[in-house]
C-alpha positions as YAML, in Angstrom:
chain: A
units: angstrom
residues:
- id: 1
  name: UNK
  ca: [-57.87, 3.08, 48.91]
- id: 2
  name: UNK
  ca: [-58.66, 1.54, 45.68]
- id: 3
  name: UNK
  ca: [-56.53, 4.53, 43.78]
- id: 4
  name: UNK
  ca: [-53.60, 4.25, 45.90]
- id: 5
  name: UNK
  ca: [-53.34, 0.59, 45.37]
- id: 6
  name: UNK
  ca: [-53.81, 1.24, 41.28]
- id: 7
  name: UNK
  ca: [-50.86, 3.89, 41.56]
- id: 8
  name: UNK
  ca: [-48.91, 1.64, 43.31]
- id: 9
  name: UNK
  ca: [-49.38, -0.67, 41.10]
- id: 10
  name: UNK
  ca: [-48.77, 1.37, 38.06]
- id: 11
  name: UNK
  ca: [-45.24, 2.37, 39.76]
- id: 12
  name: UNK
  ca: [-43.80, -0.85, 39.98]
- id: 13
  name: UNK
  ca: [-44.92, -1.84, 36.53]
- id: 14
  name: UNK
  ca: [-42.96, 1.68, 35.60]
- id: 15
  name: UNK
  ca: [-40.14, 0.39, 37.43]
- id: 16
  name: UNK
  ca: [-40.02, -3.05, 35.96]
- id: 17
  name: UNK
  ca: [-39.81, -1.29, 33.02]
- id: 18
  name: UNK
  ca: [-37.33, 1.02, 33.23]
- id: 19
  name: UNK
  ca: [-35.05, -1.60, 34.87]
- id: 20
  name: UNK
  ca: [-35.43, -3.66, 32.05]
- id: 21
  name: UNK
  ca: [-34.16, -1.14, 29.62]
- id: 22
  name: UNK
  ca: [-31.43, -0.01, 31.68]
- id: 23
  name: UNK
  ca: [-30.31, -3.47, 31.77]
- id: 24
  name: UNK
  ca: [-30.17, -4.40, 28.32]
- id: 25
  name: UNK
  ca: [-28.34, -1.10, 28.00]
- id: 26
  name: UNK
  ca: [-25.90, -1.69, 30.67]
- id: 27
  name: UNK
  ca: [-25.74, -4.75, 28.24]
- id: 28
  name: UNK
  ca: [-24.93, -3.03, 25.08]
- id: 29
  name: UNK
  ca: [-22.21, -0.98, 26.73]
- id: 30
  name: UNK
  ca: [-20.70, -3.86, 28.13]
- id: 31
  name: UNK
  ca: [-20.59, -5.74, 24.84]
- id: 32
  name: UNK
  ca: [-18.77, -2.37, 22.80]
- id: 33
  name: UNK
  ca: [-16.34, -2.01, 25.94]
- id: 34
  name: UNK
  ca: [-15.42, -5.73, 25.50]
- id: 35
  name: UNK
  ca: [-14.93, -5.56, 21.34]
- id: 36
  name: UNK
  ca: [-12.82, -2.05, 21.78]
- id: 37
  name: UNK
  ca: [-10.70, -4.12, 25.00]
- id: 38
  name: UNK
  ca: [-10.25, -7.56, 22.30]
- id: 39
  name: UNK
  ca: [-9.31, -4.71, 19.59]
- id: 40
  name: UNK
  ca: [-6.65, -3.29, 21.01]
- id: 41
  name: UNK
  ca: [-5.26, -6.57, 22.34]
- id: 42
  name: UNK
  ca: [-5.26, -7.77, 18.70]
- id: 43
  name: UNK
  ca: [-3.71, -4.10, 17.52]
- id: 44
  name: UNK
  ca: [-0.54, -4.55, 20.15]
- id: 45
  name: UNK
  ca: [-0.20, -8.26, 19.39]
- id: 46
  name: UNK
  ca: [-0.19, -7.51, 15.60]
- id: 47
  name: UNK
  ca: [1.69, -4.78, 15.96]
- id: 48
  name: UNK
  ca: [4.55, -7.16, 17.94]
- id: 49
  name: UNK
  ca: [4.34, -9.79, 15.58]
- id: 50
  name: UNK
  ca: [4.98, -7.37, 12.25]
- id: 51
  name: UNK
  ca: [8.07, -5.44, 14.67]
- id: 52
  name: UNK
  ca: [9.88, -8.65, 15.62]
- id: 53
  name: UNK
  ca: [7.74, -11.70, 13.85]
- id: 54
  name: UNK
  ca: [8.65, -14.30, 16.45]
- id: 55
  name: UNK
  ca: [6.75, -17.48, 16.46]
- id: 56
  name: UNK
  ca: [5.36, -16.84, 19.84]
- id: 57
  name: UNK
  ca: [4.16, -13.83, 18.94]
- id: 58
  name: UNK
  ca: [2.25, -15.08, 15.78]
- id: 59
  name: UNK
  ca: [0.21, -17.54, 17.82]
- id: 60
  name: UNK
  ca: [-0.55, -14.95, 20.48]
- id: 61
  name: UNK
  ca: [-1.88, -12.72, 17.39]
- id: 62
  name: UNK
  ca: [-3.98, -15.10, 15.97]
- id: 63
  name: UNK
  ca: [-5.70, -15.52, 19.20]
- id: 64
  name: UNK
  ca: [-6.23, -11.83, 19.58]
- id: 65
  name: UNK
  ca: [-7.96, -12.20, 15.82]
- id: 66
  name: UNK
  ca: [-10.14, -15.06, 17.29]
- id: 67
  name: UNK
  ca: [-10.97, -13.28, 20.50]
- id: 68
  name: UNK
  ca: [-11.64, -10.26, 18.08]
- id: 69
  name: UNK
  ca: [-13.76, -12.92, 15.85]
- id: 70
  name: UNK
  ca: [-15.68, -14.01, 18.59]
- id: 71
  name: UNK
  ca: [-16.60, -10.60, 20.05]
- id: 72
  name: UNK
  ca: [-17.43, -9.18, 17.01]
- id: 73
  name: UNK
  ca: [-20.64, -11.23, 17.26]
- id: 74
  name: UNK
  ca: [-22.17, -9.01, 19.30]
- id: 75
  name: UNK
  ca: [-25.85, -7.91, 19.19]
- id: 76
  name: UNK
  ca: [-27.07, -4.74, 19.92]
- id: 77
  name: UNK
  ca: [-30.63, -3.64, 21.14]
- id: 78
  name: UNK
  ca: [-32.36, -0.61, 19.23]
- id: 79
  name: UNK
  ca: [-31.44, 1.59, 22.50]
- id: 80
  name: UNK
  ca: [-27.76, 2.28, 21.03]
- id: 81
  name: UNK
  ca: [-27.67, 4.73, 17.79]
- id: 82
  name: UNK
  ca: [-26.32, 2.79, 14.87]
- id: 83
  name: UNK
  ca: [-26.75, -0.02, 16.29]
- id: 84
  name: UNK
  ca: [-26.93, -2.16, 12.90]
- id: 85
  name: UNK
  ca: [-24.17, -0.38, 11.23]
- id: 86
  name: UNK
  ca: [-22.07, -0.38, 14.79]
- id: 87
  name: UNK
  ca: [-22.36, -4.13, 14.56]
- id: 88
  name: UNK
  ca: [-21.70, -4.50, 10.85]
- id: 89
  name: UNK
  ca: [-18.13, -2.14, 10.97]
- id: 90
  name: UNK
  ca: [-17.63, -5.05, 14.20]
- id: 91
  name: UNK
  ca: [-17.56, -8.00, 11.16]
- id: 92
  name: UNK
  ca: [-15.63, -6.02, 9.50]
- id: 93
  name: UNK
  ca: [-12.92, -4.74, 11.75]
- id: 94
  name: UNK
  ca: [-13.12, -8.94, 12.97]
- id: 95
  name: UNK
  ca: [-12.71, -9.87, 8.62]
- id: 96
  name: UNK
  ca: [-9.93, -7.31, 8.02]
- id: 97
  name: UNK
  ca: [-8.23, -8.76, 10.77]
- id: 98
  name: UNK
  ca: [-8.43, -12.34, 10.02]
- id: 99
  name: UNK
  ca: [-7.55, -11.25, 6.50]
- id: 100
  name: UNK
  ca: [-3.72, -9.25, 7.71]
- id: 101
  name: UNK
  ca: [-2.83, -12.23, 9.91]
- id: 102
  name: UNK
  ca: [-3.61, -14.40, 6.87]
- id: 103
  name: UNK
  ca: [-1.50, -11.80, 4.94]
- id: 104
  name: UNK
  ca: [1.29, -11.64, 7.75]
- id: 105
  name: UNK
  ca: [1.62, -15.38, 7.97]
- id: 106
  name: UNK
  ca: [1.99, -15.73, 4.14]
- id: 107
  name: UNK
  ca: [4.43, -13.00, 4.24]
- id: 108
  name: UNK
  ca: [7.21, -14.11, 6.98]
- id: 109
  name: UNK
  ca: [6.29, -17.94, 6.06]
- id: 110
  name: UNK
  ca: [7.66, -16.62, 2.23]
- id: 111
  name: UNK
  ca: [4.72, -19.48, 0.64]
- id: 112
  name: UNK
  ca: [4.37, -16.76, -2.12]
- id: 113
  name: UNK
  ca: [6.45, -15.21, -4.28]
- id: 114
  name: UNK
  ca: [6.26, -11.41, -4.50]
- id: 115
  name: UNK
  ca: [7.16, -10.58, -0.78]
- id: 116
  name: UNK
  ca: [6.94, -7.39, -1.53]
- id: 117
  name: UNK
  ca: [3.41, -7.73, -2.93]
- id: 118
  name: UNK
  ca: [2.47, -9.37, 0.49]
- id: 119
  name: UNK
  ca: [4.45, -6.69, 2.23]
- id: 120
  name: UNK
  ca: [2.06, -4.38, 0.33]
- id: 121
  name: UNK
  ca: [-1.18, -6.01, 0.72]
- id: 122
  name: UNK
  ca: [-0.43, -6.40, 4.68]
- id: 123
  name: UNK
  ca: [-0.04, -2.64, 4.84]
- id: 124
  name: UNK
  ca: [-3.14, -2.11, 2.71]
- id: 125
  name: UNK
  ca: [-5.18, -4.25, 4.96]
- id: 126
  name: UNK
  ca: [-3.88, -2.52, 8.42]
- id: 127
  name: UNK
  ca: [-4.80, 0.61, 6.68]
- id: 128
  name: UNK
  ca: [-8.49, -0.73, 5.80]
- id: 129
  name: UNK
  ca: [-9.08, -1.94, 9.33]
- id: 130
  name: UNK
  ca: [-7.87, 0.48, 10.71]
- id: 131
  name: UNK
  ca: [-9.96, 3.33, 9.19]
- id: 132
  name: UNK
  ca: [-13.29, 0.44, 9.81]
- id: 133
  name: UNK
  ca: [-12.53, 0.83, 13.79]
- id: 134
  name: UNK
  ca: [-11.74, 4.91, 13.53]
- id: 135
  name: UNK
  ca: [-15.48, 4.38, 11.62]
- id: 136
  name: UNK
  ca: [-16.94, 1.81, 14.78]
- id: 137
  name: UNK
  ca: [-16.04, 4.55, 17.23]
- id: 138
  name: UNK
  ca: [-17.48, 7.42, 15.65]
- id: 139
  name: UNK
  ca: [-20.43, 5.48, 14.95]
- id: 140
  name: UNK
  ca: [-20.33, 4.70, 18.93]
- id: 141
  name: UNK
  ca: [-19.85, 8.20, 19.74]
- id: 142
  name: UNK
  ca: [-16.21, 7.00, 21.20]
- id: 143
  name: UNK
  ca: [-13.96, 9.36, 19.34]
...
């Protein structure tokens, strides 16, 4: 009787266990879905605002790049692979992008001269960010 009641015991400590984990992974994967989801929102809107640069469209990307901004704060447990470097290309892809709607914004207000230099930089900067999410997903296994 005694045994039973010890291996019963021992089962639901396994199983409190277990649950726990899968939780806080459940967690993880929920946090990378949501940065990749606020990623390609600020990609499109970006993307709009450099094809037709309407002031609309610039607000709506700098709130992608704060959505981005504020997702990119995510914390990972030690269950996902990379998790340290996974969340370190996140600041970056977050930077980069605060740094090309910085860029963009300089660019179509014309505070600068050297448009083209801004033109430049702006394309230099989508290039960087873009190659620091290519390196988040294959860090994440996504790609």
């Amino acid at each position: 009787m005694k045994g039973r009641w010890l291996l019963i015991l021992v089962l639901a400590v396994a199983a409190g266990v277990f649950l726990i984990i899968y939780g806080m992974y459940r967690e993880d994967i929920k946090a990378l879905k949501s940065f990749m989801a606020s990623y390609d929102s600020y990609d499109k809107a970006v993307s709009d605002l450099s094809l037709s640069g309407g002031a609309g469209l610039e607000g709506a990307a700098s709130g992608a790049a704060a959505d981005l901004a504020a997702k990119s704060s995510l914390r990972l447990s030690s269950l996902i692979k990379h998790d340290a470097e996974l969340m370190d290309r996140a600041r970056e892809v977050a930077d980069l992008a605060r740094q090309e709607i910085e860029s963009i914004k300089a660019y179509k207000d014309g505070l600068q001269n050297g448009k083209e230099e801004l033109a430049e930089g702006s394309r230099i900067l989508t290039g960087k960010r873009k190659k620091a999410f290519v390196r988040f997903q294959e860090l994440g296994g996504i790609r």
